[in-house]
matplotlib code that plots the C-alpha trace (Angstrom):
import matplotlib.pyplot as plt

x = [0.0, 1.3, 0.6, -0.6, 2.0, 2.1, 1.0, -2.1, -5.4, -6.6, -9.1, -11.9, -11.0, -11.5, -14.7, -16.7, -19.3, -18.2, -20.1, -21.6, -20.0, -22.0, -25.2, -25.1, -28.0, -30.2, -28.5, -29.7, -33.1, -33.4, -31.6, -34.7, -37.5, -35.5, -36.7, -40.0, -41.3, -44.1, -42.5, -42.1, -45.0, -44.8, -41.9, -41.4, -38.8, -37.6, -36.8, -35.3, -32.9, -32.5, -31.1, -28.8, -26.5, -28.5, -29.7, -33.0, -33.2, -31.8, -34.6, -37.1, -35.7, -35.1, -38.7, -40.2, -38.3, -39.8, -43.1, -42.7, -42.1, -45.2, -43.6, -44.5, -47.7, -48.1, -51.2, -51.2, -49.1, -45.5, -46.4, -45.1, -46.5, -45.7, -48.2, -50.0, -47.6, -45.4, -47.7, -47.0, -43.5, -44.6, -46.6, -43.4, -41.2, -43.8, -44.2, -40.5, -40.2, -42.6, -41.8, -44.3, -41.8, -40.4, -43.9, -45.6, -43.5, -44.3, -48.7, -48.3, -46.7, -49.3, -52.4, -51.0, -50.2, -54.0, -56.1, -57.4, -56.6, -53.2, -53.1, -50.8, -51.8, -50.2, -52.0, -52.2, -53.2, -56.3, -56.8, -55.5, -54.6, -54.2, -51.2, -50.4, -53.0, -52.4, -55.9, -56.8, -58.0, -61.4, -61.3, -64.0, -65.6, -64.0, -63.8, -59.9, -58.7, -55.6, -55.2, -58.7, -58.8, -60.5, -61.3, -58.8, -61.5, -62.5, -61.0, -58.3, -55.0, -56.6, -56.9, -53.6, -52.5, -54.3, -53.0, -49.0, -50.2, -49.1, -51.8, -51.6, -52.4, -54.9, -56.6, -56.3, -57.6, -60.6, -61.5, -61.5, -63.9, -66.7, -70.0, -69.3, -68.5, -71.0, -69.3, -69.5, -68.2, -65.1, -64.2, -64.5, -62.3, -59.6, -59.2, -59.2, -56.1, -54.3, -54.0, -53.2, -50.6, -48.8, -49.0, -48.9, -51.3, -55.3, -58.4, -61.9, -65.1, -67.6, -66.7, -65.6, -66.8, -69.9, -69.1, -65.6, -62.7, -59.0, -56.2, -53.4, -50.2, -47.7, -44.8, -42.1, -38.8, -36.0, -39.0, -40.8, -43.6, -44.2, -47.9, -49.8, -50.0, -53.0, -55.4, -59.0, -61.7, -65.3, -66.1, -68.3, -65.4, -63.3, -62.8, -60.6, -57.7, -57.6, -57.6, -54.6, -52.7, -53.8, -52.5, -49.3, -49.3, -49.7, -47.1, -44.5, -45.3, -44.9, -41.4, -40.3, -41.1, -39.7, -36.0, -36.6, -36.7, -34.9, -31.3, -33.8, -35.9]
y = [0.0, 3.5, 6.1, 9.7, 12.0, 15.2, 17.5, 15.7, 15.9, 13.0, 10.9, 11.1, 15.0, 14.7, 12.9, 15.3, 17.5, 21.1, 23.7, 26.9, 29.8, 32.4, 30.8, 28.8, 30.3, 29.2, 25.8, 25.4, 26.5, 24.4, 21.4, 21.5, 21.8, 18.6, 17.4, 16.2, 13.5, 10.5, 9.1, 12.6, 14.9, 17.2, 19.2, 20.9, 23.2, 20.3, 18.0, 21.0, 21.2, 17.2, 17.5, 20.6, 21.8, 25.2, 28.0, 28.1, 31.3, 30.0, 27.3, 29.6, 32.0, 29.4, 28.0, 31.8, 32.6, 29.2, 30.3, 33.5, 31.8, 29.6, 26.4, 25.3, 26.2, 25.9, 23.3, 23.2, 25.1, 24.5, 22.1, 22.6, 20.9, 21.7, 24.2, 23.8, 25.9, 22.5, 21.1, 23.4, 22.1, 19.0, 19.3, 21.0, 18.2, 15.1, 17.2, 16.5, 12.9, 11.5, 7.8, 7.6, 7.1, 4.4, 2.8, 2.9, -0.1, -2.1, -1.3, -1.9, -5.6, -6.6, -5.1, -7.2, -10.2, -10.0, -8.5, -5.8, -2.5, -1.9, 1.5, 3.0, 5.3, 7.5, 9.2, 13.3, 14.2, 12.3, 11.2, 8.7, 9.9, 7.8, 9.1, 6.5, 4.0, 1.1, 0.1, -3.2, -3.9, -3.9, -1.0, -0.6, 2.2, 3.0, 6.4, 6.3, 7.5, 10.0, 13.5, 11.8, 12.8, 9.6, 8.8, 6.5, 4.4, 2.7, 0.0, -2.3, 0.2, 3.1, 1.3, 0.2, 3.3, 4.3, 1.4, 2.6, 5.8, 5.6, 5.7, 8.8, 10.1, 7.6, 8.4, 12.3, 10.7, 9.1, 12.5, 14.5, 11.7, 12.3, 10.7, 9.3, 5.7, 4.1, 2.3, -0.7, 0.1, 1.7, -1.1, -3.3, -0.8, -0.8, -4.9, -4.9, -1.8, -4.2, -7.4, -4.9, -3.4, -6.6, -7.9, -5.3, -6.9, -6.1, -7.1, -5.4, -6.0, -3.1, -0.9, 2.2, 0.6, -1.6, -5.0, -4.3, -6.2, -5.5, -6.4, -4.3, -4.7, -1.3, 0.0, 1.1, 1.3, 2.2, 2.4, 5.3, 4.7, 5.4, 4.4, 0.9, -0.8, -2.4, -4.2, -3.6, -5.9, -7.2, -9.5, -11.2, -12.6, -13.5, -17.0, -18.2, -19.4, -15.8, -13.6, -15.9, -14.9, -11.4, -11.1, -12.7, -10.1, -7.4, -8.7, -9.1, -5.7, -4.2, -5.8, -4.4, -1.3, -1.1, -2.2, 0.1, 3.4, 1.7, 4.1, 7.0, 7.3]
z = [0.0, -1.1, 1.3, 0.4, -0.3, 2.2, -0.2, -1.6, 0.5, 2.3, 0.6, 3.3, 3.4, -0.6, -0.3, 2.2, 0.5, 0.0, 2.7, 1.4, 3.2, 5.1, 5.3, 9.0, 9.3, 6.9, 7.1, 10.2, 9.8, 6.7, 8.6, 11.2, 8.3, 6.9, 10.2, 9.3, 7.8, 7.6, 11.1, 12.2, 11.3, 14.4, 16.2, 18.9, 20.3, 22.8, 19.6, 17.8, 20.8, 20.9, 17.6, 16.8, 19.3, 19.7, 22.2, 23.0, 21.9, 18.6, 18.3, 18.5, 15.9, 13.3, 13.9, 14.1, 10.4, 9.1, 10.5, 9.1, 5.5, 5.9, 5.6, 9.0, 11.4, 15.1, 15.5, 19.0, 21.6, 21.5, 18.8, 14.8, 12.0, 8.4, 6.6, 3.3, 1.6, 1.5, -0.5, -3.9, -3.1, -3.4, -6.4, -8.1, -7.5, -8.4, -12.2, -12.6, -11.7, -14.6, -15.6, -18.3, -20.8, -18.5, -17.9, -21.1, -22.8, -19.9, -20.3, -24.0, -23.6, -20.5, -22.7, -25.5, -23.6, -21.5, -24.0, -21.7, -20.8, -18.5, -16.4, -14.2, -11.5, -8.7, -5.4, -5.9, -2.3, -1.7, -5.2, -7.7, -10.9, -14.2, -15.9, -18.5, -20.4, -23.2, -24.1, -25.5, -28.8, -27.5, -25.4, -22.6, -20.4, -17.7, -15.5, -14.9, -18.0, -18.3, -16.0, -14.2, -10.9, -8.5, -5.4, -3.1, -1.4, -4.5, -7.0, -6.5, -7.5, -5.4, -2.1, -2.7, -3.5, 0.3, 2.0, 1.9, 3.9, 7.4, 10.3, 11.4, 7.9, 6.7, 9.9, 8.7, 5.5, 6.9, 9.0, 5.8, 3.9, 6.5, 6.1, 2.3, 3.4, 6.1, 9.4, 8.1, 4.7, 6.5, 8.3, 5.1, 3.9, 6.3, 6.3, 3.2, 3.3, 5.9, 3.6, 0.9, 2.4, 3.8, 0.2, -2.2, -4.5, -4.9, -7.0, -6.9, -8.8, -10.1, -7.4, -9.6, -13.4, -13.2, -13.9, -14.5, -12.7, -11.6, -10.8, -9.4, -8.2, -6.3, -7.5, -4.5, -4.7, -1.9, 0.3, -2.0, -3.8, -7.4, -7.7, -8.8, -12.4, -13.1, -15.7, -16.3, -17.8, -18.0, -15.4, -17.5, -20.1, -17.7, -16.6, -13.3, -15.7, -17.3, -14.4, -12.8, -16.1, -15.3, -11.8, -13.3, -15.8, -13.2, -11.0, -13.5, -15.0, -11.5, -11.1, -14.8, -14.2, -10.3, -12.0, -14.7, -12.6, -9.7, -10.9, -11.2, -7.7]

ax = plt.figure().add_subplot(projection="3d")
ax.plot(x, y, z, "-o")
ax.set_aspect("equal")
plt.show()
């Protein structure tokens, strides 16, 4: 083994990210909206002191500048949550990570190898969204059609598309969709959510399409998800042997497209 010369830089001194100059400041304030997430969706000054080696007077100016900004709100006393305003940031960064043009090669060859109509679909707040379609040669009827806006509590990609929320925000979820589904039809709803979501797999009959039947399989990759392929068809030309080639089809389409966008998510 050669060791460095004096004069060259260390490799692990090499390999450390360069840090902006001047802006400690709005490092640190950014560092603590960073703090949030699906596991973490409230702070409050104690776990801004927990983490970053702070005054408490500095705590509560970085929180009162992010406050200022609207990127965070104070939902109960002492307690931060982020604000709405996230959300545009949110929408900015899902219209640049598009994998139609990754997606669509792999609806065209389940369409063709089904017969049916292949879909894929991603959640947009507390809808599902069709964003790319390969349509049989016998197209059918159906409400999910490109830019659509749906609900999540209905047909089988949707409810998958629910069931990778985490508790705390399907339960948000569920507060926000009121009266529309019954008791009864809730707790249908939220077994059928638990064997989705240990699975990743779903089928539903005529509950968006009248007598139209799915099958649906999700799309995640390093733990994100990317939304839920799945194939559409009449119920009534379907037999057992045909929908088990479906849900193969589904599955396998799933796992193409997962390794196709795996380098890109």
């Amino acid at each position: 083994m050669i060791a460095n010369d004096e004069n060259e830089p260390a490799a692990a001194a090499a390999a450390e990210p360069q840090r902006t100059k001047g802006v400690d400041s709005a490092r640190r304030a950014l560092q603590i909206l960073l703090e949030f997430s699906e596991s973490t969706p409230e702070l409050t000054v104690d776990n801004v002191l927990e983490k970053h080696d702070i005054s408490v007077p500095s705590a509560y100016r970085y929180i009162s500048l992010l406050r200022e900004l609207d990127l965070i709100e104070e939902r109960e006393k002492g307690r931060f949550v982020l604000s709405p305003q996230i959300l545009r940031l949110s929408r900015a960064a899902e219209s640049v990570i598009d994998f139609r043009a990754q997606v669509q090669p792999i609806l065209n060859r389940m369409a063709e190898e089904t017969g049916e109509t292949a879909l894929y679909l991603r959640r947009v707040n507390d809808s599902a969204v069709c964003l790319a379609i390969a349509e049989s040669d016998h197209p059918i009827s159906i409400s999910f059609q490109p830019g659509a806006l749906m609900p999540l509590y209905g047909g089988a990609a949707a409810k998958l598309l629910l069931s990778e929320l985490p508790p705390a925000k399907l339960a948000q979820y569920f507060n926000r969709l009121g009266p529309v589904l019954s008791k009864s039809s809730r707790k249908k709803l939220e077994d059928d959510l638990d064997a989705m979501r240990s699975t990743g797999y779903a089928e539903s009959a005529g509950e968006v399409d009248r007598g139209v039947w799915a099958s649906a399989a999700s799309v995640q990759t390093s733990g994100v998800s990317v939304g839920a392929l799945t194939i559409v068809a009449p119920d009534y030309r379907l037999s057992d042997e045909h929908k088990t080639q479906i849900a193969e089809t589904v599955r396998a389409g799933a796992k193409a497209f997962r390794e196709a966008i795996a380098h890109r998510a």
